[in-house]
C-alpha distance (Angstrom), angle and dihedral (degrees) to the residues before:
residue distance angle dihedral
X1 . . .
X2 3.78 . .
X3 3.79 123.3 .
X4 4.06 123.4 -104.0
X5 3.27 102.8 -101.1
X6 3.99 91.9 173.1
X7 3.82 115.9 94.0
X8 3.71 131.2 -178.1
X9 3.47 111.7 -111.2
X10 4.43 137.8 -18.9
X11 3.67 89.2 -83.2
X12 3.68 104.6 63.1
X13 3.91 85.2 36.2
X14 3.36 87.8 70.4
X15 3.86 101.2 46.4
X16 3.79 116.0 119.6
X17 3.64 101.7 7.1
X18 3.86 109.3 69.8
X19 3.72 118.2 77.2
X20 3.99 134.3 153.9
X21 3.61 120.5 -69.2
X22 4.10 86.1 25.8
X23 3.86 114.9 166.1
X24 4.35 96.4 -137.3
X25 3.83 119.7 -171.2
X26 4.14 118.0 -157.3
X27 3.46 141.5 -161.6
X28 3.54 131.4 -122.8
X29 3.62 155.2 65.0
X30 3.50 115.9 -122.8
X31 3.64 103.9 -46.4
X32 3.68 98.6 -30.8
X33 3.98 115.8 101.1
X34 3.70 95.7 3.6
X35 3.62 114.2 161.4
X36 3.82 90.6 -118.5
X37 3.96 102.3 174.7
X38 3.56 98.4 39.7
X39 3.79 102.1 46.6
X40 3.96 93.4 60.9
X41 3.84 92.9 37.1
X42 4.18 79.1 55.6
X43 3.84 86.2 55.6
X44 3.50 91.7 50.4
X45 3.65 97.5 64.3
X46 3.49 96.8 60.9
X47 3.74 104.8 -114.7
X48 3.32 119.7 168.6
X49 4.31 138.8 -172.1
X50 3.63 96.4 39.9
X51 3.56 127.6 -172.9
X52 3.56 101.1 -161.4
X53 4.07 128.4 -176.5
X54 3.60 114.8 -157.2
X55 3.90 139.0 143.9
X56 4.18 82.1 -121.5
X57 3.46 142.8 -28.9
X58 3.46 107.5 -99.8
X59 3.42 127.1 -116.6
X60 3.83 151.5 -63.3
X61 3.98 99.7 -62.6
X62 3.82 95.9 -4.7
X63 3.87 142.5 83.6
X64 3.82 122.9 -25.6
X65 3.59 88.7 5.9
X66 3.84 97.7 80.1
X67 3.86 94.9 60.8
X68 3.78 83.4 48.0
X69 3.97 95.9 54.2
X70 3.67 92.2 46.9
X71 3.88 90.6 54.5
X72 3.66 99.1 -119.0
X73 4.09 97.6 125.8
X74 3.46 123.5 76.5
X75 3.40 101.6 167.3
X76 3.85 138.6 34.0
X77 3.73 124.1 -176.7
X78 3.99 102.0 -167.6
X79 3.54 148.5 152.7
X80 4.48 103.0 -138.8
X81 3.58 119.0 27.9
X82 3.76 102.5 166.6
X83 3.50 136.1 115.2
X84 3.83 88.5 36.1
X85 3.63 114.1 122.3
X86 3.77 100.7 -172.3
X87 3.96 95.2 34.0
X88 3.85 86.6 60.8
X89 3.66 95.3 35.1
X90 4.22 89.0 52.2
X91 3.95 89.6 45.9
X92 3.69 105.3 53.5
X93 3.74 91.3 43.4
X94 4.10 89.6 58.6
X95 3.71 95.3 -114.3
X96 3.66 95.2 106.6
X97 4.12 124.9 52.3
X98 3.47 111.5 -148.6
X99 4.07 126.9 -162.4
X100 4.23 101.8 -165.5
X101 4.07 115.7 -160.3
X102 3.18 130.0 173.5
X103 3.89 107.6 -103.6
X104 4.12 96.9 -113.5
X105 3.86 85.9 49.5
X106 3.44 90.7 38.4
X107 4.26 84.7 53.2
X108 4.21 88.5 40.7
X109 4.02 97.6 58.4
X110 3.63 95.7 46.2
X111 3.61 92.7 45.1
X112 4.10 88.4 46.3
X113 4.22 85.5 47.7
X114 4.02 86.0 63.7
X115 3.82 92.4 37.7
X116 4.39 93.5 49.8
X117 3.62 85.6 -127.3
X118 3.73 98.4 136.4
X119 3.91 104.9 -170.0
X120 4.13 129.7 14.9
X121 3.73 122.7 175.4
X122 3.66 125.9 -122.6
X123 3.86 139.2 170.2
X124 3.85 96.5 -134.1
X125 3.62 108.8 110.2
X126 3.92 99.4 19.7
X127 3.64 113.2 152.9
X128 3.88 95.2 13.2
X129 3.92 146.2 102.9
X130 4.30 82.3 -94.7
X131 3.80 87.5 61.8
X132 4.24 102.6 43.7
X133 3.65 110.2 115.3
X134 4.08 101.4 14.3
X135 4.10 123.0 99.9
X136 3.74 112.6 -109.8
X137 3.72 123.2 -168.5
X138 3.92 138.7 -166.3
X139 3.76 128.2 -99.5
X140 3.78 122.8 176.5
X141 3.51 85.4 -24.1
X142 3.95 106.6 -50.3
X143 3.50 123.3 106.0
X144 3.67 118.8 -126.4
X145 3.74 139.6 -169.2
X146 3.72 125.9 -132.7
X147 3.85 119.9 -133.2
X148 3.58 118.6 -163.3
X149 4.13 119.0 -132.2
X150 4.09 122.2 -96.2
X151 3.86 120.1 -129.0
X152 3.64 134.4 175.3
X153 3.21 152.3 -147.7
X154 4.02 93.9 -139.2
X155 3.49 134.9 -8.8
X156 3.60 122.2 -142.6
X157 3.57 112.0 -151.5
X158 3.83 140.3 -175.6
X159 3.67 126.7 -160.5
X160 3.79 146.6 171.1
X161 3.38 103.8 -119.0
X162 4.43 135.8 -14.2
X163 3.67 139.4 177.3
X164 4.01 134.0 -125.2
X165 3.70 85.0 -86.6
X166 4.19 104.6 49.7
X167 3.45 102.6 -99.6
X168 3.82 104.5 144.4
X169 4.01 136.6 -167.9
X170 3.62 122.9 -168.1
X171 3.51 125.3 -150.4
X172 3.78 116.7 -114.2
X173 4.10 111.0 -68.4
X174 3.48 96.4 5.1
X175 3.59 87.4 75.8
X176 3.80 90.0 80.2
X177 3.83 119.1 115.5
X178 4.23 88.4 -6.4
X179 3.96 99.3 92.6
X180 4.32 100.9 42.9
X181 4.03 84.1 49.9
X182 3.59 97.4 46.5
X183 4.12 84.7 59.9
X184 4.07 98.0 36.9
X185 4.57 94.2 67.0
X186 3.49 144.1 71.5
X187 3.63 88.8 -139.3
X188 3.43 119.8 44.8
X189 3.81 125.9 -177.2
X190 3.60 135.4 175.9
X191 3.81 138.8 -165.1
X192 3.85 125.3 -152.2
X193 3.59 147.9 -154.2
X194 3.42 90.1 -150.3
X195 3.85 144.1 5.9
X196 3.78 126.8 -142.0
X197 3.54 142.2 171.3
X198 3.67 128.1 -85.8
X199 3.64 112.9 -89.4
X200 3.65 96.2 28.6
X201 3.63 98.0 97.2
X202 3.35 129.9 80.1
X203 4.04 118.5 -98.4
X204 3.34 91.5 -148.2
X205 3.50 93.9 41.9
X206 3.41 103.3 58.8
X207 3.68 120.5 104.5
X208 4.08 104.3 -178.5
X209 3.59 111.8 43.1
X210 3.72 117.1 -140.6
X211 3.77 95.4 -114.7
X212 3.66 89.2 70.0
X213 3.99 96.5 51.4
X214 3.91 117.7 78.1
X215 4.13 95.4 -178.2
X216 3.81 135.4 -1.3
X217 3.75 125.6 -165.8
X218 3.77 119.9 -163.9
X219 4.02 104.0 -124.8
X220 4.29 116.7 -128.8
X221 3.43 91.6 -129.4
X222 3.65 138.9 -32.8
X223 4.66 130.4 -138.8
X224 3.28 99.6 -144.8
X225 3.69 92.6 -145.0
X226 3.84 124.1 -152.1
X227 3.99 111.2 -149.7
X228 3.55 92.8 -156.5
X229 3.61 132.9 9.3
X230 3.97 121.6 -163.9
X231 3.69 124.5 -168.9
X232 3.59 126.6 -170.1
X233 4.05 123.8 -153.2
X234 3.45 113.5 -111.2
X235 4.26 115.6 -123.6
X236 3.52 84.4 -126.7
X237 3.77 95.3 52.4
X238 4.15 92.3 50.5
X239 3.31 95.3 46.6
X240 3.65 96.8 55.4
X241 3.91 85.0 45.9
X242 4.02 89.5 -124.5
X243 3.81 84.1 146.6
X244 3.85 102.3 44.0
């Protein structure tokens, strides 16, 4: 018989696997497919001296940017880190370490953490601050830097839609960073928009397989957030002078 996965609610998600000093992978790009439930339930229990890898840290009010307000990150290793006031703010006054990749590398050493594939070569990066420190080595002429595999100790995922037994599907570009992470921890949990039964997704469908998924929660409800929203008049609209 197969393990309950399910559990009630973020909180008791989160029992028994956080602890100081925790490395903590998250979903999400942005604002889209942010584990939204989980990441403030994470704040909640205190945790402290995280190591967290993340495209970004969220933003003002929202996300990743809760655990960094109440000082329990001190390190990031991300891809974006603009258009954060208090991630920037933390960093240049030394109080925040920060690893910077470039996002397909970024992408490429979590997906290489699930995969045990501990280094790869690539070109991005060559010649820059992303390269100081790390071997390269020649092929066919190019030089190319090597970039070492990310792991954690969880992964905190968010998904459209899973089953009794883990198997998630994410909806469109909320997929993003979700799938590599759910491979690359020891721990890996997952909240949902919706649970079903088993057999009522789609085989083909399914972009997480269950064997990678240790718990799932079912979320009460989720924003939806849009970071920035531009509109464009309409020629129809200025020539009427509707916006004069």
């Amino acid at each position: 018989m197969s393990r309950n996965k399910v559990y009630p609610d973020a909180r008791s998600a989160l029992e028994g696997v956080v602890f100081d000093g925790m490395t903590i992978m998250s979903g999400g790009f942005g604002l889209s497919g942010n584990p939204e439930h989980l990441i403030p339930a994470l704040k909640d229990t205190g945790v402290k001296h995280l190591t967290v890898i993340s495209n970004n840290c969220g933003a003002d009010g929202f996300g990743l940017w809760v655990l960094l307000n109440a000082g329990q990150i001190d390190k990031m290793i991300s891809s974006y880190v603009g258009e954060n006031k208090l991630f920037a703010d933390l960093y240049l006054s030394g109080k925040l370490e920060l690893e910077l990749n470039p996002q397909g590398t970024l992408a490429e050493r979590i997906r290489a953490g699930g995969a045990g594939i501990p280094a790869f070569y690539t070109k991005t990066g060559v010649g820059t601050v992303v390269a100081e420190g790390k071997p390269t080595e020649v092929f066919d002429g190019e030089t190319y830097v090597r970039e070492t595999w990310l792991k954690a100790d969880v992964a905190i995922v968010k998904a459209w839609k899973g089953d009794r037994e883990g198997n998630l599907v994410y909806r469109k570009t909320a997929r993003n960073f979700n799938p590599n992470m759910a491979t690359a921890a020891k721990v890996t949990i997952a909240e949902v928009e919706e649970i079903v039964e088993p057999g009522t997704l789609d085989p083909d469908g399914i972009h997480t397989p269950g064997i990678y998924v240790d718990r799932i929660i079912q979320g009460p409800g989720y924003e939806k957030k849009i970071e920035q929203r531009t509109v464009r008049v309409r020629p129809a609209a200025m020539a009427s002078g509707e916006n004069n």
